[in-house]
N, C-alpha and C positions, 0 to 999 in steps of 0.2 A: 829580768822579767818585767816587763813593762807595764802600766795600767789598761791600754790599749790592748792589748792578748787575751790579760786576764779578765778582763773588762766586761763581758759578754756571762766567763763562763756563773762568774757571783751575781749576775745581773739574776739569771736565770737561778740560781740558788735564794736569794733573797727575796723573788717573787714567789718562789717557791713555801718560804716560812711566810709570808706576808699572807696568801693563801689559805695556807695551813694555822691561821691564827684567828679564831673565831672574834676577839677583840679586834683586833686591828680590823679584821672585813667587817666587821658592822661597823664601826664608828668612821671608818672609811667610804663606805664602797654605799654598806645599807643604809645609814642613818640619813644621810641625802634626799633618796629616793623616800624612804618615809617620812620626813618632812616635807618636803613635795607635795604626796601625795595629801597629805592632814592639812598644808595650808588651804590646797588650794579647793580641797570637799568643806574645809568652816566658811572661808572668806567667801567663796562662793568664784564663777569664772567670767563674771560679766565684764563690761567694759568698766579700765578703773576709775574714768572721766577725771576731772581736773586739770591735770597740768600735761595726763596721760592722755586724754582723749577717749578713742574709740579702742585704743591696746587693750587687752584682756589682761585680766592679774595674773594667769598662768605664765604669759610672757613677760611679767615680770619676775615672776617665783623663779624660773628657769635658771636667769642669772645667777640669783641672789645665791641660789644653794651651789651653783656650780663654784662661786665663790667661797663658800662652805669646805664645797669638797677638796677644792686647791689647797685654802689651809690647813685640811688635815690633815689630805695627806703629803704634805711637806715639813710643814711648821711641827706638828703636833706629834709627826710619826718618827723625825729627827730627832728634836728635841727628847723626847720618851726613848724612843732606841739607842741613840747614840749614848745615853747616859746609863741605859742597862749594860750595854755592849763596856763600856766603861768600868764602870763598878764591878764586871763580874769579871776583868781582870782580858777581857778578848784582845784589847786594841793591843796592851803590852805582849801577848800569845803572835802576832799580827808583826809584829818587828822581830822576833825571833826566827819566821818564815824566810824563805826567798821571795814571797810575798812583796808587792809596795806598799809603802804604808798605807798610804790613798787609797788600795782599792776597798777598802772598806766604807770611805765617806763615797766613793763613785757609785757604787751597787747600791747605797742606801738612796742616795738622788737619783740614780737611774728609774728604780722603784718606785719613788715619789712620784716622777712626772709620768709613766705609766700608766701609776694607778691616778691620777689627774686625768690623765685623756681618759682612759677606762670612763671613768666613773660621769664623767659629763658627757660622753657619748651616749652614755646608758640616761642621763636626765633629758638630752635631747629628744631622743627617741621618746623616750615617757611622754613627755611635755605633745611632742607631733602629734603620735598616736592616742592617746590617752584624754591630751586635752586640747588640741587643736592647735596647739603654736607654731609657728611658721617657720621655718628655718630658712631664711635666705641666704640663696647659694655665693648673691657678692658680697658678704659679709663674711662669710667663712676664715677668708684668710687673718681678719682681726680677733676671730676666738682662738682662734690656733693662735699667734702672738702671745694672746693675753697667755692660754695655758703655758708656755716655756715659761715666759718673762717670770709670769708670777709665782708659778712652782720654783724659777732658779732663784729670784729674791726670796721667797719664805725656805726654802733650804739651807740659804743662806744666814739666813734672822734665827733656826732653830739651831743650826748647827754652832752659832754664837751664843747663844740662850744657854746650853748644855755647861760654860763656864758658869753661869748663876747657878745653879742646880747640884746639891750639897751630896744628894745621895738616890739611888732607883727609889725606893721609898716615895721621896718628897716630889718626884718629877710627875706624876699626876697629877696629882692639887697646885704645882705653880705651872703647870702650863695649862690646863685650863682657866686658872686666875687669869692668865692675858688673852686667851682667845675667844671663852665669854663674851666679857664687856669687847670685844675690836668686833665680833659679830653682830652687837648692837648697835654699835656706831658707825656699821660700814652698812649699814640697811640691808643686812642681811635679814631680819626679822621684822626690824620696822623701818618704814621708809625713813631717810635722813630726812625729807624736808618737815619732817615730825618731830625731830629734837629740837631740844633747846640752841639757842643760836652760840651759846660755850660748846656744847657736844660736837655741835658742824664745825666748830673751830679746829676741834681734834680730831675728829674725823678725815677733814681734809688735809691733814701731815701724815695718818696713819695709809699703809698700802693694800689694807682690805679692801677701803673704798675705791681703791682704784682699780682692783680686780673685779671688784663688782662694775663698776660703771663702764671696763672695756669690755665685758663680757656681754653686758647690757648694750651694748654697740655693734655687737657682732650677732645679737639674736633680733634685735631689734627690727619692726620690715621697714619702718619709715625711714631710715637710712641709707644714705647713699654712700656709694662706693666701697672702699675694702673693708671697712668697721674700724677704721683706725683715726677716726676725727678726737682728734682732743678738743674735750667740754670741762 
């Protein structure tokens, strides 16, 4: 029994609990979209001038959370599952099966990147309808990019993570411990060019910021061509 057969059928079982799990859909799916909506009713939707010009903050906001969204639901829903699924004895249950061992870490990433497009589909549309952001159609193919890339790297950085992580218990508090402060430092909340110039030092080795700034490249109107310019 291959992971490719069975690949589909837990794909669809895992969206299924992921769904079905009032936690995980908020801090997933809603927490985004209400942050969204709260940044962008305080700061206000004017141009952000500066260094931005005439861009609206909404078209910055857009990014920012869709970088949000990517890391959690990869990094955070990994990390956290894979250690429950762990601890409560599944994966050893999981080699017992005719089962491959794999298809448990495939249906958890499958999920991931799903509910990643899911969820920044639904901020785009927000962001269009809602507050006026533009979605340009030749950039498209660089959000799409960014979403695999950086859901397959943060699946990969959680599914790592889970050997630090002592017990279900402890896996709340030390994975928000990292994705916290990597949210503040990838201007997901405040813009980078606002830190301190130690912060942008770390900022620029960590890879939130770089989910944010390809996402910001594909929603961005002043850009040309596919959204895939490295800056």
């Amino acid at each position: 029994m291959s992971v490719l057969r069975t690949f589909p059928v837990q794909l669809r079982s895992d969206l299924k609990v992921f769904v079905r799990n009032p936690a995980a859909l908020f801090f997933t799916a809603i927490l985004p979209v209400i942050f969204l909506t709260m940044f962008v009713s305080i700061f206000g939707n004017e141009p952000a001038g500066g260094e931005y010009g005439d861009i609206r903050i909404s078209t910055l906001q857009v990014p920012a959370f869709i970088a949000l969204a990517v890391v959690s639901a990869s990094f955070v829903s990994l990390a956290m599952g894979l250690t429950n699924v762990r601890e409560n004895g599944v994966l050893k249950r999981v080699r017992g099966t005719p089962a491959p061992p794999g298809i448990v870490f495939a249906g958890r990433i499958g999920t991931a990147v799903v509910s990643a497009v899911v969820v920044t589909a639904i901020l785009c549309a927000i962001g269009a309808l809602a507050f006026g952001v533009t979605l340009p159609t030749t950039t498209m193919p660089g959000l799409v990019v960014t979403l695999l890339l950086g859901a397959a790297s943060f699946c990969a950085l959680g599914i790592a993570y889970t050997a630090l992580i002592p017990s279900d218990d402890a896996a709340p508090a030390m994975t928000n411990a990292v994705v916290l402060p990597l949210y503040f430092v990838s201007g997901v909340f405040v813009p980078v060019s606002q830190l301190p110039d130690g912060l942008r030092r770390v900022a620029d080795v960590l890879p939130g910021q770089a989910v944010r700034r390809r996402a910001d490249d594909g929603l961005r109107p002043a850009h040309d061509g596919a959204g895939l310019r490295g800056r």
